[in-house]
PAGU-373399 format. One record per residue (C-alpha): x, y, z. Coordinates in nm, 2 decimals, always signed. Layout:
// residues N
X:Y:Z
...
***
This chain:
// residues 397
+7.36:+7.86:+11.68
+7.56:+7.79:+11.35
+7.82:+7.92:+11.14
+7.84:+7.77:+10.81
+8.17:+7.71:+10.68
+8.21:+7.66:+10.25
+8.53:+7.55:+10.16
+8.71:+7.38:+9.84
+8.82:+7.04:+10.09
+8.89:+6.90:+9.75
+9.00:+7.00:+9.45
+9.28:+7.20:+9.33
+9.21:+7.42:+9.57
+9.17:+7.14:+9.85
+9.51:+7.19:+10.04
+9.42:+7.53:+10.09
+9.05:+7.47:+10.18
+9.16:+7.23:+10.44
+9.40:+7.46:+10.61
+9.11:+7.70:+10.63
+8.93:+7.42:+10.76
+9.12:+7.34:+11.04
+9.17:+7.78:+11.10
+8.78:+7.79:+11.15
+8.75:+7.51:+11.39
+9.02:+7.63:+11.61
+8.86:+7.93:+11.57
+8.52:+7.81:+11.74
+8.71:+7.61:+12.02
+8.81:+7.96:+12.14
+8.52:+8.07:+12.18
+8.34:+7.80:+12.33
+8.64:+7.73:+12.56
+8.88:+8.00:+12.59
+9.26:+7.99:+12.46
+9.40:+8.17:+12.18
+9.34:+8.51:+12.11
+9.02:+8.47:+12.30
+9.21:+8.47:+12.63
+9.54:+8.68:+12.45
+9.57:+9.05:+12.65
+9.71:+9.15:+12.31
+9.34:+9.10:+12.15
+9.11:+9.35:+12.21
+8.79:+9.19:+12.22
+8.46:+9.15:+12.46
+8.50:+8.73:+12.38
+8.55:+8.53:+12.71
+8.57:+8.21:+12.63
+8.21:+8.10:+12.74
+8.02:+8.11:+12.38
+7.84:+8.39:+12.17
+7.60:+8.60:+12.36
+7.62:+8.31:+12.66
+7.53:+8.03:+12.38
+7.78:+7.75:+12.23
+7.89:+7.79:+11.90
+7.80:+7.50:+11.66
+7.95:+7.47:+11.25
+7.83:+7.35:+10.95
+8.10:+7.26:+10.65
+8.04:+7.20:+10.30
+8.29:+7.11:+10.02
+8.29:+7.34:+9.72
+8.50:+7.13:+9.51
+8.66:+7.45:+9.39
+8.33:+7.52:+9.20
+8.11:+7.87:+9.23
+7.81:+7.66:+9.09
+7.84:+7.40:+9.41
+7.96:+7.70:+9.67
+7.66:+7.84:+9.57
+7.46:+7.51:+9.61
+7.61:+7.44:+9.94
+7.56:+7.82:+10.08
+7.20:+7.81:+9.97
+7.20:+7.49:+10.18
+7.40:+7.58:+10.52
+7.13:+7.87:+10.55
+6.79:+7.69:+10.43
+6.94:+7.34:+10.63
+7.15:+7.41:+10.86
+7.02:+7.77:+10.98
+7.36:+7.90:+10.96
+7.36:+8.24:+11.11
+7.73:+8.33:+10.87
+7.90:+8.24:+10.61
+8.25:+8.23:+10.58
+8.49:+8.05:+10.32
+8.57:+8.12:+9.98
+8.91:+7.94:+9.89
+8.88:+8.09:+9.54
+8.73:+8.45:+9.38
+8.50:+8.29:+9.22
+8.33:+8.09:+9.51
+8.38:+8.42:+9.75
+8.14:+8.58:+9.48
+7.92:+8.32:+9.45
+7.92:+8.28:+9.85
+7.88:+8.68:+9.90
+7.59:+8.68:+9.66
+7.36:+8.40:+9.88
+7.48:+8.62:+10.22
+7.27:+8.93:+10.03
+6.98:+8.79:+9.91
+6.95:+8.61:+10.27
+7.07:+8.86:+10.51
+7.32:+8.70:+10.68
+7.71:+8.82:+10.76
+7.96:+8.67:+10.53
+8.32:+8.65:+10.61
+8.56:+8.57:+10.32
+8.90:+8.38:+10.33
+9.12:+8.33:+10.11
+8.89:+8.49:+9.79
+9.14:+8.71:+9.62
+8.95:+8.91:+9.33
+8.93:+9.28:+9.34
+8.58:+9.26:+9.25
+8.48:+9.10:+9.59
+8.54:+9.43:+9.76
+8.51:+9.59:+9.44
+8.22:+9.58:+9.19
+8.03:+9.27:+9.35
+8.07:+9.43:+9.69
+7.76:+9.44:+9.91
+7.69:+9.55:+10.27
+7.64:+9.16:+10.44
+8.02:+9.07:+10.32
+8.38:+9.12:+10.48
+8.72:+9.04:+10.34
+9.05:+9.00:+10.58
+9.26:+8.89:+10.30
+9.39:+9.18:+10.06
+9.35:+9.21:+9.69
+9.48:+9.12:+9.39
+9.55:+9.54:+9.30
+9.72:+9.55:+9.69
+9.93:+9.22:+9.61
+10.07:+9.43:+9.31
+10.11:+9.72:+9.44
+10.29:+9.58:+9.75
+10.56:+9.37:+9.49
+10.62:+9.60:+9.23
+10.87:+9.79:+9.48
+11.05:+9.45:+9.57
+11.10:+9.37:+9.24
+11.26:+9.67:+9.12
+11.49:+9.66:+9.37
+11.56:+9.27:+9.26
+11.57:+9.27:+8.86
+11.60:+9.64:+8.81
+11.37:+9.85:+8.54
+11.52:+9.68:+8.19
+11.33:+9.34:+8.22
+11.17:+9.13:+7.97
+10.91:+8.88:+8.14
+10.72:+8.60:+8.06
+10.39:+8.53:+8.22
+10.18:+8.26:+8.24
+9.80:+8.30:+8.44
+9.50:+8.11:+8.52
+9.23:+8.11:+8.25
+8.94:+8.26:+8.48
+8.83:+8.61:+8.59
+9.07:+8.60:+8.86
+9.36:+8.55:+8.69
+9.28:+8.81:+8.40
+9.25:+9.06:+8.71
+9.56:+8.99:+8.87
+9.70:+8.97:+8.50
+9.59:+9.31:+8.44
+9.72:+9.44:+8.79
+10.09:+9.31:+8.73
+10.10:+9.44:+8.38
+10.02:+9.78:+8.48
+10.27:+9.80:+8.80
+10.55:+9.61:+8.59
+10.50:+9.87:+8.32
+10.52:+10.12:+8.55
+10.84:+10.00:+8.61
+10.92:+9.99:+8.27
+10.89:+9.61:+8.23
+10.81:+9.42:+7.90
+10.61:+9.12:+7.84
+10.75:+8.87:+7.54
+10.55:+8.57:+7.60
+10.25:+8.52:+7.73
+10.00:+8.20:+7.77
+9.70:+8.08:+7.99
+9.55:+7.77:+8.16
+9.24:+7.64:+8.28
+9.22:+7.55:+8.65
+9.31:+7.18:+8.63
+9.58:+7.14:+8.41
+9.90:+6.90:+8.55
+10.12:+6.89:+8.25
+10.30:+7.26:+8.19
+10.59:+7.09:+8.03
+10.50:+7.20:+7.70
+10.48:+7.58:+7.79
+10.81:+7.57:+7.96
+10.94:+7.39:+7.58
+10.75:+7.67:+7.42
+11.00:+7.98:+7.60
+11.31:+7.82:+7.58
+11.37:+7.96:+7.21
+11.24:+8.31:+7.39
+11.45:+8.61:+7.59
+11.27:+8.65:+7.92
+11.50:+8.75:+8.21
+11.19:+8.68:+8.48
+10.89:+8.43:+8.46
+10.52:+8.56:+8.69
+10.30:+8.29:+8.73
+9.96:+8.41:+8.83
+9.80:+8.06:+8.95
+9.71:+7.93:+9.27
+9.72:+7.55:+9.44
+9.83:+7.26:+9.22
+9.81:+7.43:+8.96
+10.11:+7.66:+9.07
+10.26:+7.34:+9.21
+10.28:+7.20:+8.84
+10.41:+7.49:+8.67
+10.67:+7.53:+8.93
+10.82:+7.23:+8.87
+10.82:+7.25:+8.50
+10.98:+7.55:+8.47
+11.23:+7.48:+8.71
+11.33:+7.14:+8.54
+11.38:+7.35:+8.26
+11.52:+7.65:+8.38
+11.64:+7.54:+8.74
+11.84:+7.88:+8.81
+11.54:+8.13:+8.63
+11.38:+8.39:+8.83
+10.98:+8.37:+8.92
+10.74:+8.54:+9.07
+10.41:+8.40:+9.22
+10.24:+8.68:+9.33
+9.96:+8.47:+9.56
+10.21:+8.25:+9.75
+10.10:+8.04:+9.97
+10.28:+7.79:+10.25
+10.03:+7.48:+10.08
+10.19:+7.56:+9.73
+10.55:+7.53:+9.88
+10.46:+7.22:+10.08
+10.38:+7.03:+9.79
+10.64:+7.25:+9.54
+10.94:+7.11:+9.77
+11.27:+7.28:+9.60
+11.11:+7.46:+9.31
+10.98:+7.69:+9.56
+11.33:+7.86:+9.60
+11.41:+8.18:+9.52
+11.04:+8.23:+9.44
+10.95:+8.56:+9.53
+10.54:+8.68:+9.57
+10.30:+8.78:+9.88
+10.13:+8.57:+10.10
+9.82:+8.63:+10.35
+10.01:+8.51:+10.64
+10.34:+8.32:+10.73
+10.51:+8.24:+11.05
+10.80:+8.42:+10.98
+10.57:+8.75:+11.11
+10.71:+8.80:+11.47
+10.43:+9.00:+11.71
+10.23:+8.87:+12.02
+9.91:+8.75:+11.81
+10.09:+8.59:+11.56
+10.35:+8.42:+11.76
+10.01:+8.28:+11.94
+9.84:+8.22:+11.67
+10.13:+7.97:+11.51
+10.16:+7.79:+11.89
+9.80:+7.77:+11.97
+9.76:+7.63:+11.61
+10.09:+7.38:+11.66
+9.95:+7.24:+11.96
+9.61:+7.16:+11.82
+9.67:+6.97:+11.53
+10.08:+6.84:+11.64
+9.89:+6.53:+11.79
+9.66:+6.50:+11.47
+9.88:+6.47:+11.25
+10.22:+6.36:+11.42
+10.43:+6.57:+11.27
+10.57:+6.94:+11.38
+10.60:+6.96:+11.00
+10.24:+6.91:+10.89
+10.07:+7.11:+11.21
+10.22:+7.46:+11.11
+9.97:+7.69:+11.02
+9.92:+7.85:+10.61
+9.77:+8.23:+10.59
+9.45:+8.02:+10.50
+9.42:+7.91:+10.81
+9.55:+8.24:+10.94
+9.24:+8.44:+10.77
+9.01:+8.19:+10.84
+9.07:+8.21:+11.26
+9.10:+8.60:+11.23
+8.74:+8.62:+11.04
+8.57:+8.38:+11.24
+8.70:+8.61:+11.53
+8.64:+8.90:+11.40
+8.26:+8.82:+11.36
+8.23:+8.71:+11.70
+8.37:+9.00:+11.86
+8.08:+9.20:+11.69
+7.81:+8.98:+11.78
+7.94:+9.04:+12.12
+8.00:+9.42:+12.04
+7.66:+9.43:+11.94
+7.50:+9.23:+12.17
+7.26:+9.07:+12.00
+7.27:+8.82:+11.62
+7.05:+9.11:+11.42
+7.28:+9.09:+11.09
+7.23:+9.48:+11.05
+7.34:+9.57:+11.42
+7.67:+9.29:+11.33
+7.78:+9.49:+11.05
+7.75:+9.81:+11.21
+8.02:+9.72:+11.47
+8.18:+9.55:+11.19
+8.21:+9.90:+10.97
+8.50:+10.12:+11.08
+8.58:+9.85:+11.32
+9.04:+9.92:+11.42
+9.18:+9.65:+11.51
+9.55:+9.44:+11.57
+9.51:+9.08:+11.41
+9.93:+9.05:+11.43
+10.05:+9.25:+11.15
+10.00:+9.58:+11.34
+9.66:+9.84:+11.38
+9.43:+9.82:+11.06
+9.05:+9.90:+10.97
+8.80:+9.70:+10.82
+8.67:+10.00:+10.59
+8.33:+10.10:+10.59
+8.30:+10.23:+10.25
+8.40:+9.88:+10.06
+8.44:+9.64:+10.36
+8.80:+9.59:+10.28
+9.07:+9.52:+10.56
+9.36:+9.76:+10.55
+9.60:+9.51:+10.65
+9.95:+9.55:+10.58
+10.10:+9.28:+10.30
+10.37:+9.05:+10.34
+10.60:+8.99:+10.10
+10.82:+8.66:+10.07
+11.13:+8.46:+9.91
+11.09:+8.06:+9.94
+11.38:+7.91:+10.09
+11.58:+7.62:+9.98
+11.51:+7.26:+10.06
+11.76:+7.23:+10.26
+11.60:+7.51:+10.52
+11.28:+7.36:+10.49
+11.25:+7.07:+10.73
+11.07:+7.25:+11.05
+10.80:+7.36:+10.79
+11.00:+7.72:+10.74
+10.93:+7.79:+10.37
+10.95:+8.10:+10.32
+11.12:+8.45:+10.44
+11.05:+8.79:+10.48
+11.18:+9.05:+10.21
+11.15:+9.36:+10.45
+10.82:+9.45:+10.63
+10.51:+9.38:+10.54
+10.40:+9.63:+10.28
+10.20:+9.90:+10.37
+9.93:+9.93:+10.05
+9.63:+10.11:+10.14
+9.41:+10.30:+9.89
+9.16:+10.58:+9.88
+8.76:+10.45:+9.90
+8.74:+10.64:+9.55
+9.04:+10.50:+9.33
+9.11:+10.15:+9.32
+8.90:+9.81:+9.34
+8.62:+10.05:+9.62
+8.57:+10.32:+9.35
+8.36:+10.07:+9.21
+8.20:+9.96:+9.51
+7.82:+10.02:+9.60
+7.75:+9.93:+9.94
+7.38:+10.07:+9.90
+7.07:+9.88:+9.87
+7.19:+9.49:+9.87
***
């Protein structure tokens, strides 16, 4: 029995897509061999540590490159090839779609990661594919608060996002909820995924009066522009509203002051999490031989709770039938460290909480701490008719 893992292992997505990685493959220790959450009284689940259904678990990985063309490729593949019986990955939106589509027209289970598009539980949703991770329209909703109460209502911002679907999306979510708040754009430019050099945009806004710089872009790419601006404007305020512990690795310094949401961070004190972050430490410490490198992202964070969360419904359900899977799947309440949340049955969206962070100087960053909370994580839930799931058709996929 196979899963089949798809994730960007290179790429400008490839620090990310490792740490996922490295979350699925702990992930499938636990349940072959007990530890973790599989043997955790906090998590309520029928997994014991002895396989799926009495069988070992066995994974497949491909390397999407960052591409929806070759995640496509490769998930096509891990079912024809490798006989996976899931799909789970997605480092970007537009690999989660491309992975979601090949889980419909095959019928099996897909579990997305780190895929951050609204459309993915939105207007591309169908009934084989799951998200953990929240959305683009939550990660606005959940800042727009926590920057009011930082800059105030009277700001002029310059913003800078990828060139792709996903970053017009979360473009379009921060523009609304900064608007709301009575914010005003007075620059604006875009980039392809790729780009290294963002020296000449920083040039390009020095002549301009922005009080507050958003940078909607994810992996090196947010590494780059981070350090550009902050060579140019070392004491400016930024927002990345996808942060990730990967981007602040590699970002160093320019991560400070940084303010934006991240799927997961070690800061989050509650029983699963605080195992989550030592199970994870003491599997990959010797690995790597540093306490530095072994602390786990939110990638890695998703991908262990998805891989777990499918089990536990094969196991619920007692048998691999796809259908039977997604029913205990559907509605299913659950604690995955950030407190009780649903995986909704109308859009197949998690209803997990959001947590909102500021990086932390170099200076604090040398036991792999990048990042701190600002308050609790946010609590953005919306109705199955407004939002990303009013455009959601389960029905007929």
């Amino acid at each position: 029995m196979t899963f089949g893992f798809n994730v960007a292992s290179s790429g400008t997505y490839s620090t990310s897509g490792q740490q996922e990685l490295r979350g699925f493959e702990l992930a499938v220790k636990h349940i072959n061999n007990g530890g973790g959450w599989v043997t955790n009284d906090s998590y309520e689940s029928p997994l014991d540590g002895d396989g799926l259904l009495s069988k070992n678990v066995e994974y497949a990985v491909e390397d999407t490159g960052g591409s929806s063309d070759t995640a496509r490729t490769n998930a096509q593949r891990l079912v024809d090839s490798e006989e996976a019986i899931m799909l789970a990955g997605g480092t970007s939106s537009a690999a989660g779609v491309a992975n979601q589509e090949v889980a419909a027209q095959n019928q099996v289970v897909y579990m997305a990661t780190m895929a951050h598009g609204n459309t993915l539980t939105g207007a591309d949703c169908n009934r084989y594919s799951f998200r953990e991770l929240f959305n683009s329209h939550m990660t606005a909703e959940a800042l727009a608060p926590v920057l009011r109460e930082e800059y105030g209502e009277d700001v002029n911002y310059a913003k800078f996002f990828e060139r792709n679907d996903w970053g017009k999306a979360l473009q379009d979510d921060m523009d609304r909820v900064l608007g709301e708040l009575g914010w005003s754009p007075v620059w604006e430019r875009s980039s392809q995924v790729g780009t290294t050099d963002f020296s000449q945009y920083a040039s390009e806004i020095e002549s301009v009066d922005f009080d507050v710089i958003v940078l909607g872009l994810r992996g090196l790419n947010a590494v780059n522009a981070l350090r550009a601006f902050r060579e140019t404007f070392p004491d400016s305020d930024i927002v990345l509203p996808l942060a990730s512990l990967e981007v602040a690795q590699t970002a160093g310094g320019a991560i400070d002051g940084v303010i934006g949401t991240v799927a997961w961070t070690p800061a989050i004190t509650s029983s699963l999490s605080d195992a989550f972050r030592e199970t994870f430490r003491e599997e990959y410490s010797s690995t790597t031989g540093s306490a530095k490198s072994a602390v786990p992202s939110g990638s890695a964070y998703i991908a262990y709770t998805q891989t777990l969360q499918y089990a536990s419904a094969v196991e619920r359900a007692g048998t691999f039938n796809p259908i039977e899977v997604i029913g205990e799947l559907e509605g299913h309440e659950y604690d995955a460290g950030l407190g009780t949340q649903t995986l909704r049955a109308c859009d197949h969206q998690a209803t997990r909480r959001v947590p909102v962070v500021r990086g932390k100087p170099e200076v604090q960053q040398s036991y792999g701490t990048y990042y701190g909370l600002v308050g609790q994580p946010a609590n953005v839930q919306y109705a199955c008719d407004s939002g990303p799931a009013a455009s959601c058709s389960l029905g007929g996929n």
